[in-house]
C-alpha positions in Angstrom: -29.4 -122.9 -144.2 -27.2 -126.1 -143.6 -30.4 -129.1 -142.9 -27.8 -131.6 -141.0 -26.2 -130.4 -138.0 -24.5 -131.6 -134.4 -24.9 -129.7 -131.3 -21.9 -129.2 -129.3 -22.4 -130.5 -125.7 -22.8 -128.1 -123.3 -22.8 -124.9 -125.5 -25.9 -122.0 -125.5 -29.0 -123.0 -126.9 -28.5 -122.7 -130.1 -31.6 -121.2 -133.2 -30.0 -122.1 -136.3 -31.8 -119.6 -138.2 -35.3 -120.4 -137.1 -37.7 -117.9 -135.3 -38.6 -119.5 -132.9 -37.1 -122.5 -131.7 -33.6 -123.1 -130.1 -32.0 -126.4 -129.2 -29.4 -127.8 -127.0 -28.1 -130.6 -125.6 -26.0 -131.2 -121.9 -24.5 -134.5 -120.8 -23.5 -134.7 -117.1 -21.7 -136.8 -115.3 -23.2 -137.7 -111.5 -23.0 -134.6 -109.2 -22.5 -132.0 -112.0 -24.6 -128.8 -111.8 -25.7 -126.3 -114.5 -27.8 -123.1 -113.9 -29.5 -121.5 -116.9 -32.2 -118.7 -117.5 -35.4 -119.4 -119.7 -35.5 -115.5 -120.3 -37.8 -115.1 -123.2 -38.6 -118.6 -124.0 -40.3 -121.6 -122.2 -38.3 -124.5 -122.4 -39.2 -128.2 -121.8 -36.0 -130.2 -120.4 -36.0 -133.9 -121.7 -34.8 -136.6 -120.2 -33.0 -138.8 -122.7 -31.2 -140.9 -119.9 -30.6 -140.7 -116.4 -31.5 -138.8 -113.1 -31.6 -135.6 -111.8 -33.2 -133.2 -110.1 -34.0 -129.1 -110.6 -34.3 -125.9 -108.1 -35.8 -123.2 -109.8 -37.6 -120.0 -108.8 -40.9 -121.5 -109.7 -40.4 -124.8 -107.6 -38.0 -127.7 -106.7 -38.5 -131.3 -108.4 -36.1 -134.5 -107.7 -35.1 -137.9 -109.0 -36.2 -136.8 -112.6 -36.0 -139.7 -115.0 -35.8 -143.6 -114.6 -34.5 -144.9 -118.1 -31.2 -145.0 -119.5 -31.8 -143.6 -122.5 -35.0 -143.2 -125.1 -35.0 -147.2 -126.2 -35.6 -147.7 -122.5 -39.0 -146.3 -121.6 -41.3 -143.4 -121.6 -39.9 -140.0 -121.2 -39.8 -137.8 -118.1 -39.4 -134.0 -118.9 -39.6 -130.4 -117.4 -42.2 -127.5 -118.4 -40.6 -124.4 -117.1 -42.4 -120.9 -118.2 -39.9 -117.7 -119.9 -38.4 -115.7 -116.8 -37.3 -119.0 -114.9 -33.9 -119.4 -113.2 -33.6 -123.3 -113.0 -30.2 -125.4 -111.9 -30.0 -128.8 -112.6 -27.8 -131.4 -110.2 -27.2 -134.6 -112.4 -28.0 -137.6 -109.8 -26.5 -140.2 -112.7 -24.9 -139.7 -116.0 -27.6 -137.4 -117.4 -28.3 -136.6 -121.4 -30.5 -134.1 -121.8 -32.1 -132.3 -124.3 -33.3 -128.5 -123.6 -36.5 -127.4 -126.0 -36.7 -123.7 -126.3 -39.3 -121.8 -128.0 -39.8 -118.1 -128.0 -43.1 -117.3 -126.0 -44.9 -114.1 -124.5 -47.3 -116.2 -122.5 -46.6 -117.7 -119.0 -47.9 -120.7 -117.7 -47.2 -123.1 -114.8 -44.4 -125.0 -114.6 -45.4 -128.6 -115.0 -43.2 -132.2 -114.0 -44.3 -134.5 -117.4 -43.8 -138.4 -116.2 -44.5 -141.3 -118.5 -48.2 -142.2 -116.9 -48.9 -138.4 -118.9 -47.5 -139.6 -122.0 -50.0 -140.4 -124.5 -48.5 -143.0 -127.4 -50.1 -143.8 -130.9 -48.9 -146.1 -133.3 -49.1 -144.5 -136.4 -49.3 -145.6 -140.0 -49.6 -149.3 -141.4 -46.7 -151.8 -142.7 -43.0 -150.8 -142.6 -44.7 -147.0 -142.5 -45.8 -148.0 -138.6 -44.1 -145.9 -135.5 -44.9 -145.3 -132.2 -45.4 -141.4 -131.6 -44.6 -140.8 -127.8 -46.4 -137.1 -126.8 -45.0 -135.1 -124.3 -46.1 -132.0 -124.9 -49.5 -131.9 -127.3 -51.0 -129.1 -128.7 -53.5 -128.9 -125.3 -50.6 -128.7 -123.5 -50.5 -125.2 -121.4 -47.5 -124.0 -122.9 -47.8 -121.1 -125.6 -46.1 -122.3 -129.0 -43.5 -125.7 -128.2 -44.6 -128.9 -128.8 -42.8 -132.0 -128.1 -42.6 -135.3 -129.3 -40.4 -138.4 -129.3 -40.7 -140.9 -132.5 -39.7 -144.5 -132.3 -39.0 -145.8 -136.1 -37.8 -149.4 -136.2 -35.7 -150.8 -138.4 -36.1 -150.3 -142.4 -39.7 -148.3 -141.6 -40.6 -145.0 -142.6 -42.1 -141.6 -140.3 -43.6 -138.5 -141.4 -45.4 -140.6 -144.5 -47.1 -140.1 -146.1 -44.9 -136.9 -146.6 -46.6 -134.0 -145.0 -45.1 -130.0 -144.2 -46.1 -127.2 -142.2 -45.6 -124.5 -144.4 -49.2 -123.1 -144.5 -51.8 -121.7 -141.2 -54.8 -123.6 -143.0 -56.1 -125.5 -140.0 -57.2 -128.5 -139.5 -55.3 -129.3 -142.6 -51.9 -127.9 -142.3 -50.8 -125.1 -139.9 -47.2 -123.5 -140.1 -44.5 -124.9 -138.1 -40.8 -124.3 -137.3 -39.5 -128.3 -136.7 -36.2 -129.6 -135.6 -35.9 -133.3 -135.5 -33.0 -135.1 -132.9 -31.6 -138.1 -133.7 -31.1 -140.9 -131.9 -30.0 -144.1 -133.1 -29.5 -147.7 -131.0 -26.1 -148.5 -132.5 -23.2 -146.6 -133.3 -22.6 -147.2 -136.6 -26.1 -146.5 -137.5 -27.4 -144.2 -139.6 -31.4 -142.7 -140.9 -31.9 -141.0 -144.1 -34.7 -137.9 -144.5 -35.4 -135.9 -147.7 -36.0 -132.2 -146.8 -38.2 -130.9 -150.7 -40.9 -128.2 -151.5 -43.4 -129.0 -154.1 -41.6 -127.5 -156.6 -38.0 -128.5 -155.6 -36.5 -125.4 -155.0 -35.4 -127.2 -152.0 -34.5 -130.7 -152.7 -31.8 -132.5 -150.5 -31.5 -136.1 -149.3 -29.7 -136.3 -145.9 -27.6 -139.0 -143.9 -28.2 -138.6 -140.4 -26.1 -139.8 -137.7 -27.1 -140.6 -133.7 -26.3 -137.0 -131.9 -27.4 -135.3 -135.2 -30.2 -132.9 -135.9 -32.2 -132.3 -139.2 -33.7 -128.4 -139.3 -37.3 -128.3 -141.3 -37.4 -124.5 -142.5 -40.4 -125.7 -145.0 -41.0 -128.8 -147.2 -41.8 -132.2 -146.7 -39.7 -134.2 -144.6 -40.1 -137.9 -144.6 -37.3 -140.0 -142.9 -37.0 -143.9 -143.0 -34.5 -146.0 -140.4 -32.0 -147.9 -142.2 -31.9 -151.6 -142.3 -30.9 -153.2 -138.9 -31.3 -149.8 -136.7 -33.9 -148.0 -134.5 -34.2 -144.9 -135.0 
């Protein structure tokens, strides 16, 4: 499996190997319209900048999303349950980020604004970030869980180095992960090692803004270079 990858604007949602999860991302200029089908996944529709509002056939929501993009504020996203047809009507420029995950459970369809966003600040020192939840494990949704992680300059996330290879709960419970990338500057860049305990997977990865980092198993720290927020 290639880790490091970029999805294509616009294109299908995308699995990239993994069993459960797929992953796309749509940018749309003002008064652009895109109609989709959940089918057999629920999908949570993230709003990584800009306005817009959804029809679907299980309800209507409008003026979605106030920031410009995710240095800018708490989220606003968009539960929808499998067997949903949904169009979206871009109100600004619009980047959005669809969350798929395979599910045989329906549940409501639910608007998520930043008042339901629950932030910790994690870790100690330049290990310290700011987990912003949008959908937690109590969320009703069946399997996809949703999270965005502000990492400031030169600190490290997901350290000490954890993985979700294992269903031992509390302790560790097994987990397909996909980790987005945005970064405030262009020339920007974070770096994440992807390694099982014994190395058999071992790789140390340059990530990009607009790039994705696929988790099959392992650990998976990543730190923010120097001078970038990641």
């Amino acid at each position: 499996m290639q880790l490091r990858v970029r999805p294509e604007n616009g294109t299908p949602p995308e699995t990239y190997g993994f069993e459960f999860l797929a992953v796309n991302n749509r940018k749309l200029r003002p008064r652009d319209r895109v109609e989709g089908d959940t089918g057999n996944r629920e999908l949570a529709l993230v709003l990584l900048g800009g306005t817009c509002s959804v029809s679907s056939s299980r309800g209507e929501w409008t003026g979605i999303g106030r920031r410009p993009n995710v240095f800018s504020g708490m989220p606003y996203a968009l539960y929808l349950p499998v067997l949903t047809h949904y169009a979206i009507t871009a109100e600004t420029e619009c980047d959005l980020a669809f969350c798929h995950c395979l599910a045989e459970e329906s549940h409501p369809p639910r608007l998520i604004v930043p008042a339901d966003i629950e932030v910790e600040i994690r870790g100690a020192g330049n290990a310290t970030r700011q987990i912003n939840k949008i959908i937690r494990p109590e969320f009703p949704a069946h399997r996809l869980l949703v999270v965005e992680v502000y990492t400031p300059s030169g600190n490290w996330s997901s350290y000490p180095p954890h993985k979700h290879d294992v269903h031992n709960p509390p302790g560790e419970v097994d987990l397909e992960e996909i980790y987005y990338y945005r970064i405030d500057r262009p020339e920007g860049y974070a770096i994440q090692k992807v390694y099982t305990p014994d190395r058999r997977l071992d790789e140390t990865i340059t990530v990009r803004d607009g790039e994705m980092v696929l988790v099959p198993e392992g650990y998976h720290p990543v730190v923010a270079a120097h001078g970038y927020n990641v």
